[in-house]
BALOBA-1460 file (C-alpha; in Angstrom, 3 decimals):
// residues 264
<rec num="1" residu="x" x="11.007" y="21.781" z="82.828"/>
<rec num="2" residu="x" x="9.682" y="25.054" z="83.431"/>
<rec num="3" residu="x" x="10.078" y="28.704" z="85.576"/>
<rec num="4" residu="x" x="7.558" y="30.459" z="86.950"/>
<rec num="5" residu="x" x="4.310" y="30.166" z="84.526"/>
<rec num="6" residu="x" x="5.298" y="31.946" z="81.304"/>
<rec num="7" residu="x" x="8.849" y="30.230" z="81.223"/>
<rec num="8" residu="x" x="10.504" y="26.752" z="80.065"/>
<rec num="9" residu="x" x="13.949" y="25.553" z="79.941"/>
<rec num="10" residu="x" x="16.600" y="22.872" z="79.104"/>
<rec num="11" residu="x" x="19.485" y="21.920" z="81.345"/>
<rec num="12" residu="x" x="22.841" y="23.048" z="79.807"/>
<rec num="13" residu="x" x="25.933" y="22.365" z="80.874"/>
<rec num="14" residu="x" x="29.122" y="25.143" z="80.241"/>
<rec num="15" residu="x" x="32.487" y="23.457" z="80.895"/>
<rec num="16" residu="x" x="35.655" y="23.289" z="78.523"/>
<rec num="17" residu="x" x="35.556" y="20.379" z="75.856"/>
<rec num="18" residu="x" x="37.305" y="18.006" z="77.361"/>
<rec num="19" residu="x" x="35.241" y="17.953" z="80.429"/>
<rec num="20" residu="x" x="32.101" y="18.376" z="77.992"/>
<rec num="21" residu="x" x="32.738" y="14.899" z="76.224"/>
<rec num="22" residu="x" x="33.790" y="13.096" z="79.661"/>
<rec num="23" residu="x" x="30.034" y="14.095" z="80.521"/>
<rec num="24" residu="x" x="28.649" y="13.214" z="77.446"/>
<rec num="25" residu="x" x="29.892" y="9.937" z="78.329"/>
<rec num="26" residu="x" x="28.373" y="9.835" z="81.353"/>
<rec num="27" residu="x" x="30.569" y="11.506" z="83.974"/>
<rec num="28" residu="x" x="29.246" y="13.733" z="86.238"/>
<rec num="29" residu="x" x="31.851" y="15.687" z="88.587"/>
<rec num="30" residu="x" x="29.976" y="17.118" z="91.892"/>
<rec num="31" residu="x" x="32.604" y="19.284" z="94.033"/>
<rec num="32" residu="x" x="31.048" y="19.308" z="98.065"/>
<rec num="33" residu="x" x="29.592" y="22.701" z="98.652"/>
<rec num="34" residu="x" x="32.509" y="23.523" z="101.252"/>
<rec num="35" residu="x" x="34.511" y="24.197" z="97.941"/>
<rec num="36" residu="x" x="32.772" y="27.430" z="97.243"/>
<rec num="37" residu="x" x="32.513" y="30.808" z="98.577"/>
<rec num="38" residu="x" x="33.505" y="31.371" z="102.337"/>
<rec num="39" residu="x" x="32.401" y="28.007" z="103.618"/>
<rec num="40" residu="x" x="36.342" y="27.360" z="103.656"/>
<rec num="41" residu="x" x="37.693" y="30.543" z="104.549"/>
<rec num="42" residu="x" x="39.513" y="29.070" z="107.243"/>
<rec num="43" residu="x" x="41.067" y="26.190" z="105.025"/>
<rec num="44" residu="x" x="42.421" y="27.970" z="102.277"/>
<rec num="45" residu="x" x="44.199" y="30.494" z="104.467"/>
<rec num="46" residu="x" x="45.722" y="27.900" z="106.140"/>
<rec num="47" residu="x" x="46.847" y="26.530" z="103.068"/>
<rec num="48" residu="x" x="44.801" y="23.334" z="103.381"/>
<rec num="49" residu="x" x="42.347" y="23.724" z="100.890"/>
<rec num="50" residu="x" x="41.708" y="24.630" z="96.983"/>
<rec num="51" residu="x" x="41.483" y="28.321" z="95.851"/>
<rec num="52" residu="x" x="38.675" y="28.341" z="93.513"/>
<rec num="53" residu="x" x="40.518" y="29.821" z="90.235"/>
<rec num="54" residu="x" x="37.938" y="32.184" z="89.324"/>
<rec num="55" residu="x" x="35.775" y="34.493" z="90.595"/>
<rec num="56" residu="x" x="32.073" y="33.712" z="88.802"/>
<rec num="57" residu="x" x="31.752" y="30.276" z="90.542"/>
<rec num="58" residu="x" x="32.968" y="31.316" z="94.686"/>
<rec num="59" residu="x" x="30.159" y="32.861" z="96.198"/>
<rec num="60" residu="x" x="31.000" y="34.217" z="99.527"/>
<rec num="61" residu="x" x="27.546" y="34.086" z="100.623"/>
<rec num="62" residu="x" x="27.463" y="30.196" z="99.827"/>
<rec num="63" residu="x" x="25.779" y="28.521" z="102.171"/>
<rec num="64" residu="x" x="24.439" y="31.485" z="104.282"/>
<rec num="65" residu="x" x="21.123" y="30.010" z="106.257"/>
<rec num="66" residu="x" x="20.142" y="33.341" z="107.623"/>
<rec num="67" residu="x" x="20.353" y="37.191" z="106.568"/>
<rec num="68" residu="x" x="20.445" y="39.478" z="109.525"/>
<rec num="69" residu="x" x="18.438" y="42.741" z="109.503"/>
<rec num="70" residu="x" x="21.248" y="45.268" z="111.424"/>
<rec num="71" residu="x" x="18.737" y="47.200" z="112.694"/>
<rec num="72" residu="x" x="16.713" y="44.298" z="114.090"/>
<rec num="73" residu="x" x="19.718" y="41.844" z="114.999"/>
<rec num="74" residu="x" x="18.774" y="38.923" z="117.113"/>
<rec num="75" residu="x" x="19.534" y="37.843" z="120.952"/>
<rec num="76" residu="x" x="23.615" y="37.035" z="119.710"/>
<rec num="77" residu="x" x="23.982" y="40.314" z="116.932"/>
<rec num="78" residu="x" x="22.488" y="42.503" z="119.593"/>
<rec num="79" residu="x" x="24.571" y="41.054" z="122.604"/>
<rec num="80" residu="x" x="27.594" y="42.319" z="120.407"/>
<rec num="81" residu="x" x="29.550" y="45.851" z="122.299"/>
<rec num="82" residu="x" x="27.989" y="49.173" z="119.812"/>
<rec num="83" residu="x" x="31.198" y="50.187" z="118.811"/>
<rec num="84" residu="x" x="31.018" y="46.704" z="116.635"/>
<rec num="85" residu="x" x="27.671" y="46.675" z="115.617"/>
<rec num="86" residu="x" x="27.940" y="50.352" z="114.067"/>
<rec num="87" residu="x" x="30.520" y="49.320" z="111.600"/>
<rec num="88" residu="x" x="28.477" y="46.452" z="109.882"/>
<rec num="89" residu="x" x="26.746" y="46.506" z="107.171"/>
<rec num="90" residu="x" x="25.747" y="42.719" z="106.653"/>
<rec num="91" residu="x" x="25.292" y="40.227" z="109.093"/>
<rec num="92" residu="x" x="24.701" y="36.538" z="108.614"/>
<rec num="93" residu="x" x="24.929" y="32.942" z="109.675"/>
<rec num="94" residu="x" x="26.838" y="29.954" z="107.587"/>
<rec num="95" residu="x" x="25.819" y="26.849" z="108.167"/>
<rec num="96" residu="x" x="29.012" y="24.599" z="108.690"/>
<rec num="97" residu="x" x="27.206" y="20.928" z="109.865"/>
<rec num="98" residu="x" x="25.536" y="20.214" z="106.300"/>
<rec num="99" residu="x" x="25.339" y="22.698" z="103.645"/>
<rec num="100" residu="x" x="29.629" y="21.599" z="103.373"/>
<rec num="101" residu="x" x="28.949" y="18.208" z="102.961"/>
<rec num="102" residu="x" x="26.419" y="17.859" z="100.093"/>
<rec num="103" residu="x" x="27.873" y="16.998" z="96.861"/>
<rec num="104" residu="x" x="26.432" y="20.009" z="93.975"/>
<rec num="105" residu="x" x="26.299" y="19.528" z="90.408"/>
<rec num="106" residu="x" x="25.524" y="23.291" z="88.487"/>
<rec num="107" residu="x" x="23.850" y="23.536" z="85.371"/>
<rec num="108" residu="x" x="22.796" y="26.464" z="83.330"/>
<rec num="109" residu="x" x="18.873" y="27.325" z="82.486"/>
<rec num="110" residu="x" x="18.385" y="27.656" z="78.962"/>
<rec num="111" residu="x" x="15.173" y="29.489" z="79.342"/>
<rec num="112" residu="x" x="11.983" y="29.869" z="76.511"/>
<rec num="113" residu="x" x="9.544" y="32.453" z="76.917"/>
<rec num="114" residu="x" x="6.366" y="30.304" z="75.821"/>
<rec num="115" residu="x" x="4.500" y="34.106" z="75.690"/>
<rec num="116" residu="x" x="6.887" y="35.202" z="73.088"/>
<rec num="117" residu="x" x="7.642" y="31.972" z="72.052"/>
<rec num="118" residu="x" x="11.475" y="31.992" z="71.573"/>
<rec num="119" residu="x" x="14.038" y="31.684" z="73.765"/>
<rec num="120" residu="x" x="15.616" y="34.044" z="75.785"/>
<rec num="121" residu="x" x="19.425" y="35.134" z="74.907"/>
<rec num="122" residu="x" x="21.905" y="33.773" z="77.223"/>
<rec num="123" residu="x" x="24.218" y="36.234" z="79.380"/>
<rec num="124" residu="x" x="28.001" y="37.216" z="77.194"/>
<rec num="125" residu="x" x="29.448" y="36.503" z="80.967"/>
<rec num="126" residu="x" x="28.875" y="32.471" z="80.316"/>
<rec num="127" residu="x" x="31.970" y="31.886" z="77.926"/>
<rec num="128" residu="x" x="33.350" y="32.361" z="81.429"/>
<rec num="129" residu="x" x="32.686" y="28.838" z="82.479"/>
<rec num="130" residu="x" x="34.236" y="27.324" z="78.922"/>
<rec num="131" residu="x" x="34.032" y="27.211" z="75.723"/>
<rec num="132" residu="x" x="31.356" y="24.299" z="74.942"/>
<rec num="133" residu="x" x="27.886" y="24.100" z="76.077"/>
<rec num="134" residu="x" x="25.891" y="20.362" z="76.425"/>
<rec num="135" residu="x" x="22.406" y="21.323" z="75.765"/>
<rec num="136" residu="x" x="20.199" y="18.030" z="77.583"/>
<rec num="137" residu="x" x="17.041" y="17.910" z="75.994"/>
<rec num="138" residu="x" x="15.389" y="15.317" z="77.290"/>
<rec num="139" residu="x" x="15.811" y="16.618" z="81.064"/>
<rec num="140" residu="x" x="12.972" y="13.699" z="81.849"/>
<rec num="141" residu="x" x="15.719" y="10.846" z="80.949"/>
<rec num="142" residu="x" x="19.108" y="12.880" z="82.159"/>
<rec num="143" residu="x" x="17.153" y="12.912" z="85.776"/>
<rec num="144" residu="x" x="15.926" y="9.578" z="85.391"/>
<rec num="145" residu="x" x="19.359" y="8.393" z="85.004"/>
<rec num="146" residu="x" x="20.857" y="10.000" z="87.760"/>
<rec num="147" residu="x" x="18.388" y="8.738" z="90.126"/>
<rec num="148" residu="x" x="18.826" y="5.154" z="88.635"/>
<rec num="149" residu="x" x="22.798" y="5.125" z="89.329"/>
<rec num="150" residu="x" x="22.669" y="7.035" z="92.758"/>
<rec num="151" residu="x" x="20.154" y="4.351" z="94.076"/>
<rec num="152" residu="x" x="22.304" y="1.527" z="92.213"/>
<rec num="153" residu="x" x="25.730" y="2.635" z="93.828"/>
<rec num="154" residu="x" x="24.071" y="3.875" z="97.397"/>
<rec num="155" residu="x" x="20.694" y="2.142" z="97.581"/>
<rec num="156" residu="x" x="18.633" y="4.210" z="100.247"/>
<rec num="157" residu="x" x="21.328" y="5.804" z="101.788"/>
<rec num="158" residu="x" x="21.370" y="9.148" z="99.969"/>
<rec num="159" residu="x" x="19.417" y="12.409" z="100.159"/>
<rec num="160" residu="x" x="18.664" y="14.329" z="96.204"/>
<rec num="161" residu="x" x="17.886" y="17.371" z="95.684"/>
<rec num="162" residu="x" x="16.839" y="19.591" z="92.726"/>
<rec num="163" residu="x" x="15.972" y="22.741" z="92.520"/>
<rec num="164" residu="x" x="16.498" y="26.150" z="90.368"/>
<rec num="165" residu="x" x="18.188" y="28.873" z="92.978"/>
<rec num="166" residu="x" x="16.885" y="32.004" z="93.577"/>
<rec num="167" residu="x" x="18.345" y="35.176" z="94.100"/>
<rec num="168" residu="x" x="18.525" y="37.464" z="97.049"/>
<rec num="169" residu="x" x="19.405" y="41.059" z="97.645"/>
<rec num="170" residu="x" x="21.901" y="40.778" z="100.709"/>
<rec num="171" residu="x" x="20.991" y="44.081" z="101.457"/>
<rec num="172" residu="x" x="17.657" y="44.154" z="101.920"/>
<rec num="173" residu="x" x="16.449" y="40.428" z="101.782"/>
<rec num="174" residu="x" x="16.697" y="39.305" z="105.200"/>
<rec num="175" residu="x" x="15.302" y="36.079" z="106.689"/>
<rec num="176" residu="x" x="15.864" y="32.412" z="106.001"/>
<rec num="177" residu="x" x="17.555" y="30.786" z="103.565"/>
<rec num="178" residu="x" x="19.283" y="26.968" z="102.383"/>
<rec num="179" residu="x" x="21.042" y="26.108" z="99.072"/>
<rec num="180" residu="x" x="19.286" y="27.089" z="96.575"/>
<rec num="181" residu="x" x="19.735" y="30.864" z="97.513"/>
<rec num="182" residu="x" x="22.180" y="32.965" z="96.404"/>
<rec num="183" residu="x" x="22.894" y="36.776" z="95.740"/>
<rec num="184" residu="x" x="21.417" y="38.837" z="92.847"/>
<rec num="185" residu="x" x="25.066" y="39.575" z="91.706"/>
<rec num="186" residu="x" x="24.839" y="35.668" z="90.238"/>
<rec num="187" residu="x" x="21.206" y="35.990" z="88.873"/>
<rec num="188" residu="x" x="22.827" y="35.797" z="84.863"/>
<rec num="189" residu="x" x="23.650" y="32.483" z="86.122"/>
<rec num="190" residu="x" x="20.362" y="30.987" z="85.647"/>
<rec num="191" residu="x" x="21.621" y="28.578" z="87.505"/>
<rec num="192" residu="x" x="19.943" y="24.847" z="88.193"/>
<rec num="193" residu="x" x="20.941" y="23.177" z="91.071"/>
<rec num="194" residu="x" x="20.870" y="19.327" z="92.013"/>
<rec num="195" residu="x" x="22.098" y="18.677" z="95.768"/>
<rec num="196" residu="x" x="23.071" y="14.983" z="96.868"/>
<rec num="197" residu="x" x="23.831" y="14.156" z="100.682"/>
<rec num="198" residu="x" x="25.708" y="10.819" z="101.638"/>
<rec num="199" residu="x" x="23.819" y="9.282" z="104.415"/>
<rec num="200" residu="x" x="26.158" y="6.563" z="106.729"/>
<rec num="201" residu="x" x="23.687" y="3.574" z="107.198"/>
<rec num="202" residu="x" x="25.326" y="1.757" z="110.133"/>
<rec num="203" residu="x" x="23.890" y="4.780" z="112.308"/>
<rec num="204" residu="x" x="20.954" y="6.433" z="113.688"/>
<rec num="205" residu="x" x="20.391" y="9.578" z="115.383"/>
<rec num="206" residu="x" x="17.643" y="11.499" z="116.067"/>
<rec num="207" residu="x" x="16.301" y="14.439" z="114.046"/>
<rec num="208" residu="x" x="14.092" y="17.687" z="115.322"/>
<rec num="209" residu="x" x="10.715" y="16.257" z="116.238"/>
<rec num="210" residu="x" x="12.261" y="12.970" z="117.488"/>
<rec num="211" residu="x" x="11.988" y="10.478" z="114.550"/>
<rec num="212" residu="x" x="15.420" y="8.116" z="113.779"/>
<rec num="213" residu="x" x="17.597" y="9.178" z="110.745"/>
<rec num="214" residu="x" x="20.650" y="8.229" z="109.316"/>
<rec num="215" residu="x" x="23.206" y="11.051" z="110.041"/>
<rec num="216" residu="x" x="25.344" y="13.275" z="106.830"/>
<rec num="217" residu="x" x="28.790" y="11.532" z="106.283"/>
<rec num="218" residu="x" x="30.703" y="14.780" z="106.603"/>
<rec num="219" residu="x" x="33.327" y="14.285" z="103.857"/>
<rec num="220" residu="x" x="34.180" y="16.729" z="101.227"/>
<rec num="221" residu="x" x="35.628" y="14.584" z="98.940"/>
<rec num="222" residu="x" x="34.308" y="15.056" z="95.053"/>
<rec num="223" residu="x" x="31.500" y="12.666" z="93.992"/>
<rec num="224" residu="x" x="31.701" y="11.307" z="90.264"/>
<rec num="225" residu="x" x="29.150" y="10.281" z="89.478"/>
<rec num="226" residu="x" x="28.937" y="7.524" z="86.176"/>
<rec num="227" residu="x" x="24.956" y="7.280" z="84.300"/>
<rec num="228" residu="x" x="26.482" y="6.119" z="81.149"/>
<rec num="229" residu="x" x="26.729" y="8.221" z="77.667"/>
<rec num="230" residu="x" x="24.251" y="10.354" z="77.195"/>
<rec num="231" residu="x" x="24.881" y="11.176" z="73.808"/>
<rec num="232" residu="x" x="21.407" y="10.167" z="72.876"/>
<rec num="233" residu="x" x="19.664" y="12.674" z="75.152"/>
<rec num="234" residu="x" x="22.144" y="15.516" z="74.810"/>
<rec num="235" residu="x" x="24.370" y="17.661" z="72.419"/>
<rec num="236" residu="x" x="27.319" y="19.484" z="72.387"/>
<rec num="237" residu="x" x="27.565" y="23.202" z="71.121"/>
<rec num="238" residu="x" x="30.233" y="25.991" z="71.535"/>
<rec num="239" residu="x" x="29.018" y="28.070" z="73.973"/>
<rec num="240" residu="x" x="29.027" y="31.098" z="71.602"/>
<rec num="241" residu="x" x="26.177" y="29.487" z="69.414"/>
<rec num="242" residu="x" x="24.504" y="29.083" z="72.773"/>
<rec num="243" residu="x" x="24.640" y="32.742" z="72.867"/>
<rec num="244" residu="x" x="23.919" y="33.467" z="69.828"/>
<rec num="245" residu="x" x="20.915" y="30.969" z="70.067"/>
<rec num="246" residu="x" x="22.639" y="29.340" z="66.747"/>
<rec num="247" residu="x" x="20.926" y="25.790" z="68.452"/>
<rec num="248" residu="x" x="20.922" y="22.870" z="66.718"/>
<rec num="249" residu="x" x="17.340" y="21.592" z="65.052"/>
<rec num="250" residu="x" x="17.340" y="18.624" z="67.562"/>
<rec num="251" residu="x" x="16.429" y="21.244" z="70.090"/>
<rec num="252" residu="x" x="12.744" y="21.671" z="70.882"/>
<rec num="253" residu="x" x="10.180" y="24.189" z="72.488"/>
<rec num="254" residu="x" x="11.058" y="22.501" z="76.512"/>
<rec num="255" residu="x" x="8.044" y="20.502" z="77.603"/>
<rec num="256" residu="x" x="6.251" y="23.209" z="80.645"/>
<rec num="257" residu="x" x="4.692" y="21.063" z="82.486"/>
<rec num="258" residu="x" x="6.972" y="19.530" z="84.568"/>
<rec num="259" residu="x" x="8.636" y="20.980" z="87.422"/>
<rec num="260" residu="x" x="12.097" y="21.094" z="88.775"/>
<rec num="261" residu="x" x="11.759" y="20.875" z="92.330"/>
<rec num="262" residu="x" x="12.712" y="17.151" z="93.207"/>
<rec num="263" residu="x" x="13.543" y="16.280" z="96.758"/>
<rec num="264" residu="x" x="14.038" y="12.435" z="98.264"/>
């Protein structure tokens, strides 16, 4: 899997041990977007949602679909009385109808400069996320398996999605966004991204340009999410030797020439 042209990387996952072997035996645990940043504001205050417990995962940007330019606004920013619009800084839209929904599953970047050929040291601020790293290297297979159980389980009624996220400067970055976007105060993330949308088969609707689709189940319940072990295609590390780069000799130069955007 590769970034940009100069760049290749291996999936890694950061969690504590005991959440680490579960996945090495096949268990993957997607939380629904709504769990992060500010798409459930409004839920936690009321008491009837989870507080994330940390503050490297919440993003209150999650979600955002568009960054407003305050000095260009649009027709509902600008319809807002002066003495309000002089007082913000930021302005932008959440979506609430989908982005909630979709069950995400995070994963680290472990990048290799193929120009210098070695890779590149991971950020100090990772130990954050637990104390054991599970280095995939062969990404080809992980995916592969993934796919495999999500058609197995839901057949064509499912929506993947995998991409690396980008990074934005909220103040200055304005336009459109989805995802796979989020601020460059998470950019030592390096962070991978695979998106997966429950579709409700027993119902159509129709989409923008007029063609049937099956509509999002809006439920933010956890997905897990069982491929089997994968103790053949991954290993386990503490996440200081992944910061050290103390990897083990299983671990290859990543193969660059296939990419990570995957959508179906």
């Amino acid at each position: 899997m590769h970034s940009q042209d100069i760049r290749a990387f291996l999936p890694v996952k950061i969690t504590d041990r005991q959440w680490a072997e579960s996945l090495l035996d096949g268990s993957l645990y997607m939380r629904s977007l709504f769990d992060y940043g500010a798409l459930n504001t409004k839920a936690k205050a009321s008491g009837s949602a989870e507080e994330m417990n940390n503050s490297f995962r919440g993003d209150v940007h999650e979600g955002i679909t568009r960054n407003i330019a305050p000095n260009a606004g649009d027709d509902f920013y600008n319809a807002l009385p002066s003495e309000l619009r002089n007082v913000i800084a930021n302005a932008w839209y959440i979506d609430d109808k989908i982005f909630p929904f979709l069950k995400v599953y995070c994963l680290y970047r472990l990048t290799y400069n193929i120009s210098l050929e070695q890779f590149e040291r991971p950020d100090e601020r990772l130990r954050d996320f637990g104390d054991t790293a599970v280095i995939v290297y062969n990404p080809d297979e992980f995916l592969n398996r993934i796919l495999w159980r999500l058609y197995e389980k839901y057949g064509d009624n499912v929506n993947f999605e995998m991409k690396e996220v980008s990074y934005f400067d909220i103040s200055r970055d304005y336009g459109e966004y989805d995802m796979f976007w989020k601020t460059t105060f998470y950019e030592w993330q390096k962070e991978l991204r695979i998106a997966v949308g429950l579709l409700d088969g027993s119902k159509t609707m129709l989409g923008d340009t007029g063609q049937l689709l099956k509509p999002l189940i809006q439920d933010i319940t956890p997905l897990t999410l069982d491929v089997g072990s994968i103790r053949d295609i991954a290993i386990p590390i503490s996440t200081d030797d992944l910061i050290k780069l103390k990897l083990p000799s299983c671990i290859g130069i990543p193969d660059c020439n296939n990419s990570t955007d995957l959508i179906l």
